[in-house]
N, C-alpha and C positions, 0 to 999 in steps of 0.2 A: 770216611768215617770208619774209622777199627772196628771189630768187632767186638772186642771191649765196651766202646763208645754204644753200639746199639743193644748190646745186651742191659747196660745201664737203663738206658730210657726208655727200655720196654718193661723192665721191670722195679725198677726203683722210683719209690715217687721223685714226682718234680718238684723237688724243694731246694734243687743247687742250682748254681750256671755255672757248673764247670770248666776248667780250662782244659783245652784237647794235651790234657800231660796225663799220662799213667807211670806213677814210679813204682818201681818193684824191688828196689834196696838202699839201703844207707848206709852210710857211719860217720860218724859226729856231726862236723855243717855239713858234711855232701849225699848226694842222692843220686841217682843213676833211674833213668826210665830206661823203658821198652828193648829198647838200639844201643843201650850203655852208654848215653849221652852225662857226661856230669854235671850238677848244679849244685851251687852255692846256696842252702838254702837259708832267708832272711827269718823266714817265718815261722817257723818252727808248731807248725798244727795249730797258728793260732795261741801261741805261748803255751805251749804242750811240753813237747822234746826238749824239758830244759837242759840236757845237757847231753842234745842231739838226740842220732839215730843209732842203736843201737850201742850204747854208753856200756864199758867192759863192767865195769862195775855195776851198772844198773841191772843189766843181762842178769851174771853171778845173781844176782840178790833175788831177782823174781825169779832164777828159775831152781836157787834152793828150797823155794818156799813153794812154787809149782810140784814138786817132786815131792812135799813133806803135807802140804796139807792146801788143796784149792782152796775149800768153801765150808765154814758149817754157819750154822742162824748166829743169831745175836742171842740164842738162850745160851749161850757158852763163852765160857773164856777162850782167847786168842793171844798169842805173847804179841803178832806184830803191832795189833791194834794197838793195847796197851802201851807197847813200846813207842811207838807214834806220837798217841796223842801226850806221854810225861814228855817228849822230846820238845812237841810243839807248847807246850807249855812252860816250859823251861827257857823257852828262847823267846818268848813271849810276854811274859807273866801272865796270864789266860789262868785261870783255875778252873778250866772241865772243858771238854772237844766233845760236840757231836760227828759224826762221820757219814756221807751220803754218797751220794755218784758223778754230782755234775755242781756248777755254778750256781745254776738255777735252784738245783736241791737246799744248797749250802744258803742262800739268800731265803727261799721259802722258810726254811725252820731258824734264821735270824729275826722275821719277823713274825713266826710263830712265838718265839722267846720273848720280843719286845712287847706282844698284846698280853700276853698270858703275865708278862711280870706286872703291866702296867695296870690289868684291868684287878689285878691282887690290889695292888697297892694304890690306884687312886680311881678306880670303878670301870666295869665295864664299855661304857659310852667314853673310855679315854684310850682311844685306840686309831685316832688317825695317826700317817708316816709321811713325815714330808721329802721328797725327793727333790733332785737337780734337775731343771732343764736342760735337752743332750744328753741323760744320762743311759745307760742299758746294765739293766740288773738279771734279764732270763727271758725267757719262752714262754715260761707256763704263764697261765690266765694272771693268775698272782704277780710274777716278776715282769708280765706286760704292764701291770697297772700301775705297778712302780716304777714302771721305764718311761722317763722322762722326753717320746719322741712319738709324735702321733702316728708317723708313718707306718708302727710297729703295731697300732692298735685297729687298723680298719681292718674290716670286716670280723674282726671275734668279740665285739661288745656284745653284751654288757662285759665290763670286766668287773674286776675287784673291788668293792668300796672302799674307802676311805683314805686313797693317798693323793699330795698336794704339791704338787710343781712348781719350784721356782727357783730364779735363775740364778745362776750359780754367781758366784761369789758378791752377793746382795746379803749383808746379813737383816736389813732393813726387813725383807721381802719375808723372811723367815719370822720376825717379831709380830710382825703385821697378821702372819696364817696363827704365830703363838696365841693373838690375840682376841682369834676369831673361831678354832677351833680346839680341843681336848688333846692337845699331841702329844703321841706314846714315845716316837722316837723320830730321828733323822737318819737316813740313808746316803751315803757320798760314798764317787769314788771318788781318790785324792788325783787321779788322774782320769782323767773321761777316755776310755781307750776307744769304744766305737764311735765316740762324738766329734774323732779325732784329732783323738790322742794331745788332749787338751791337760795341762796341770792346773789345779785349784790353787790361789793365788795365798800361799804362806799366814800372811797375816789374816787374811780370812778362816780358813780353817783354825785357828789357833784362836779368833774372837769367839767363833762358834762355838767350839768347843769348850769353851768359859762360859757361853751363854747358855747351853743348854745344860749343862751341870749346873748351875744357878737355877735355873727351872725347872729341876727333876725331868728333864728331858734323854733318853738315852740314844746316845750315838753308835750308829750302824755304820762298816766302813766297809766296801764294798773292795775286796780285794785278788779278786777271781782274776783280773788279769794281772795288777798291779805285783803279785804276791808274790814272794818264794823266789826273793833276788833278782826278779825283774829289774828292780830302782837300782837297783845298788846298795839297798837294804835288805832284810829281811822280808819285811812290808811296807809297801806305800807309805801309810800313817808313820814309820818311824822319822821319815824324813821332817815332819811337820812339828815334833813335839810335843802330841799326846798323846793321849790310854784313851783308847776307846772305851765301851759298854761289850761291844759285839761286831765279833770280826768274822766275814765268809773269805771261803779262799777255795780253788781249787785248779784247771788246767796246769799250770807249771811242777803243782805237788805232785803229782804222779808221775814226772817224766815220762808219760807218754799210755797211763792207763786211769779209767776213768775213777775218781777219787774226790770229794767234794769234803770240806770240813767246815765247820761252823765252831768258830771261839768264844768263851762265855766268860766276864771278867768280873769282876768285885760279887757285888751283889745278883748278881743275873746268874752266876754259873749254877746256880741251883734251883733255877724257874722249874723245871723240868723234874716231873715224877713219873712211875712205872706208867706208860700208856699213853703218855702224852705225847711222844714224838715216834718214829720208827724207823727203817729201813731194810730190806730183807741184805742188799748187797753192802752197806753200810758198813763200814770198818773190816771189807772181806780181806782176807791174809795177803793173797797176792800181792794186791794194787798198795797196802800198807808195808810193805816188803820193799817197793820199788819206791815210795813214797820217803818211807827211812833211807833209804839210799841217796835220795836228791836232800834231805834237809839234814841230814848228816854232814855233808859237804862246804853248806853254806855259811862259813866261817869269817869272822870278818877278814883274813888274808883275803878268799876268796872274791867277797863281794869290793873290796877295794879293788882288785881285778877288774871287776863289771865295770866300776865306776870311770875305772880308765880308759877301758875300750869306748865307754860311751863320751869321753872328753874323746875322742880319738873322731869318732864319727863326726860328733859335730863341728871339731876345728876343721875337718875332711871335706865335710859338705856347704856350712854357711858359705855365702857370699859365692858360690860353684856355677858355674853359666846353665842357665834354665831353672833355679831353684830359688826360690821367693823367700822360704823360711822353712826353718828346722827346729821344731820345740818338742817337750818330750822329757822324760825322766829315765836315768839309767841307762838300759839295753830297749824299752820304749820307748820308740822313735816315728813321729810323724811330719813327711816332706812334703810339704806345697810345693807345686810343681808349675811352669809354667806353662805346659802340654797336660791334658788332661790324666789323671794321675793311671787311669785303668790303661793309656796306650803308653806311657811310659813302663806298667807293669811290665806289658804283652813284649815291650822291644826289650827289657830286661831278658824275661823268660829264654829269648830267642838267642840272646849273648850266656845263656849259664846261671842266670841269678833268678833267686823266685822270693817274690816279695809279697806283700798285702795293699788293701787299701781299709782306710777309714774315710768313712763319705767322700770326701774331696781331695786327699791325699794319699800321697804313697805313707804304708806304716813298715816300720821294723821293727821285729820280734825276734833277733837270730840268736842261736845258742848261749847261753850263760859264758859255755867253755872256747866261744872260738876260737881259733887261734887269730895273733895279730894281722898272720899273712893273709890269712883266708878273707879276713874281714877287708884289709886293704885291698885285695883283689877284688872283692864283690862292689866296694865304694868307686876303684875308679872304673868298675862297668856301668855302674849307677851314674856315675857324672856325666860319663860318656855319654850316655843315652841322654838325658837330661840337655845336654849342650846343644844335639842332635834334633832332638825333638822343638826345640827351643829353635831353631831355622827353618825347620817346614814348615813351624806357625807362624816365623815371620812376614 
């Protein structure tokens, strides 16, 4: 064990299972630990580094706005902020951004906006949120309650009142909770990325979407992983055909600093008066500096880009010896493996590639920007192990 390694676990709580990697540099897909070993990396912080490690452009941008102005409150004007959130609104049609820190932030004050519109408009006591089975919306007590997976919830009950679980693409399941309870809104992601990395089945969301506009129902779209050119969109939901109510989004927006936004559309963008919401880091310059920088980018040249790479992987991987199935949207990507997916990781790691998992699968998350070579290089290290792995379980 490094000393690295022990100084972690004597003082950092135990809330990771780390893998024995320490990297100390990047630039774009690649990363280099300790010994100057280099990796391909798939995963990107978890859909963070959208456009890698330390991105020339990205740099520049946060570190003008480093040298010009960190931090002041939200009792003042900011031009990044500002400039941000007309950007995301422009490429959205959203009419108002809040701005927070993390996913979880960004989901929290989505369904702040959905009780406080609804309990205006059709009373207090109409404040349940129906969520997906599989799904993960956050950490805090709130985005536990609304994550759809019990595993996430033992030991911190009681949690939140009033959200209602059911399985995903049932629109039946949905009518049946419309009809038994006051419901404010629905929450979906259009791809379940920790559920792995499942897509929500087209004509369901698009009934849904009819259905609860038909019932004064408002749709939550839960876009923390899905967001910011992961799909090959802009957002998840654009692939599907509707306007949400209220769109969270964060990890990919900041290229790599933490940055959480909440989109407010028709009628909703103005739930929200002096006091009702907050954040002290919320819309801080930096991280909207480096923010403008990644969605500045995302052009549709660019995301027809993503779209390719991602036809690229799958024609690469389907039907590949050790590999069951490959489903997944854009540059999210999750591989059923026939070796259990965390030792297919570990024999990646050890050839150069660093990947993820979602429950039972290997996941990929790699750069927006790969390049084509990097990516082929890291697919047939992936195969290879996969083929590999797939004979010692024989």
């Amino acid at each position: 064990m490094s000393e690295l390694q022990k100084l972690d676990q004597e003082y950092i709580a135990n809330t990771y299972a780390r893998f024995p990697l320490a990297l100390v540099k990047g630039m774009g897909a690649e990363a280099f630990d300790e010994e100057g070993k280099r990796y391909i990396d798939l995963g990107t912080g978890i859909g963070v580094t959208s456009f890698g490690y330390c991105d020339e452009q990205w740099v520049t941008a946060v570190a003008n706005q480093l040298t010009a102005l960190q931090h002041t409150s939200n009792l003042y004007y900011t031009e990044p902020c500002v400039k941000l959130a007309k950007l995301l609104c422009e490429k959205t049609g959203a009419g108002k951004v809040f701005f927070s820190n993390s996913g979880a932030e960004a989901n929290e004050c989505a369904i702040k906006a959905a009780r406080k519109y609804m309990a205006e408009k059709k009373g207090e006591d109409c404040y349940t949120i129906i969520t997906l089975e599989n799904s993960f919306h956050g950490r805090t007590i709130t985005t536990l309650a609304a994550t759809g997976q019990e595993v996430f919830h033992k030991t911190f009950k009681p949690l939140t009142d009033g959200f209602v679980h059911v399985p995903a693409n049932d629109l039946e399941a949905v009518k049946q909770t419309v009809s038994e309870k006051k419901v404010a809104a629905m929450m979906i992601e259009c791809v379940q990325g920790e559920g792995g990395v499942l897509p929500l089945d087209p004509d369901y969301v698009k009934a849904l979407s009819a259905y609860l506009k038909e019932q004064g129902i408002l749709l939550i779209v839960d876009e923390v992983q899905t967001g910011n050119g992961r799909t090959g969109k802009l957002y998840g939901y654009m692939h599907y055909g509707i306007t949400p109510d209220i769109i969270s989004t964060a990890k990919g927006l900041g290229g790599g600093l933490p940055i959480g936004a909440t989109l407010l559309y028709g009628d909703v963008q103005n739930v929200f008066t002096y006091g009702d919401h907050g954040s002290t880091y919320g819309g801080n310059p930096i991280c909207c500096a480096g923010a403008l920088s990644v969605i500045e980018r995302l052009d549709d040249r660019f995301l027809s880009e993503v779209q390719e790479k991602s036809a690229f992987v799958f024609e690469s991987l389907q039907g590949a010896k050790g590999i069951l199935s490959v489903k997944g949207l854009g540059l999210m990507i999750g591989i059923e493996t026939k070796a259990p997916a965390k030792e297919v990781l570990l024999k990646c790691m050890e050839k150069g590639v660093l990947c993820l998992t979602a429950k039972t699968k290997l996941r990929l998350l790699p750069p927006l920007n790969i390049t084509m070579e990097q990516l082929n290089e890291a697919l047939e290290v992936l195969k290879t192990v996969c083929a590999e792995t797939e004979e010692e379980h024989a």
